[in-house]
N, C-alpha and C positions, 0 to 999 in steps of 0.2 A: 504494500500500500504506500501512497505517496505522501508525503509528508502533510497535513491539510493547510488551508492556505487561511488562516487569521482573519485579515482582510477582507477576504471575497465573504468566508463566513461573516464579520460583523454588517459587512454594505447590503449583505443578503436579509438576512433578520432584519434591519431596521429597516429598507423598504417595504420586506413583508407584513411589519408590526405597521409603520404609519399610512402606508398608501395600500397594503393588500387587508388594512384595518384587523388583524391577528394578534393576538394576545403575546407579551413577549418570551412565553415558556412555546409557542407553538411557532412562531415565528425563526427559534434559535432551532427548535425538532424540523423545519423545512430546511432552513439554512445549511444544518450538519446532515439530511440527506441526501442533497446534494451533492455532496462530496463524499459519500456512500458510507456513512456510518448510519444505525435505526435511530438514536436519538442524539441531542445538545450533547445528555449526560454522559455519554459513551464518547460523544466526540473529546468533550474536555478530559474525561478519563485517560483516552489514548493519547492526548496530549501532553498530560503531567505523566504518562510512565515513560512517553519519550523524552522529555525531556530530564527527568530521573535518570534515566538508562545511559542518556549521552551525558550526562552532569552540565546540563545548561545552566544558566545563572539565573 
């Protein structure tokens, strides 16, 4: 899997939350589908253990 892209995830939610009128728990579950993970919470999951794993800062 490719590293997920931050950015695209946050510009994604926040048009889907103000202009697709989406709650912002359901707006961030679109967001991180897109980038193929099932939910937000799985996305930021796989996040913190990458960056765990690699000792990011």
């Amino acid at each position: 899997m490719n590293i997920p892209n931050i950015e695209d995830f946050e510009e994604r939610a926040a048009i889907a939350e103000y202009d697709g009128g989406l709650s912002r728990r359901a707006a961030e579950n679109l967001a991180a589908q897109s980038q193929g993970f099932a939910s937000a919470r799985k996305y930021w999951q796989w996040l913190a253990e990458y960056a765990h794993r690699e000792k990011l800062p």
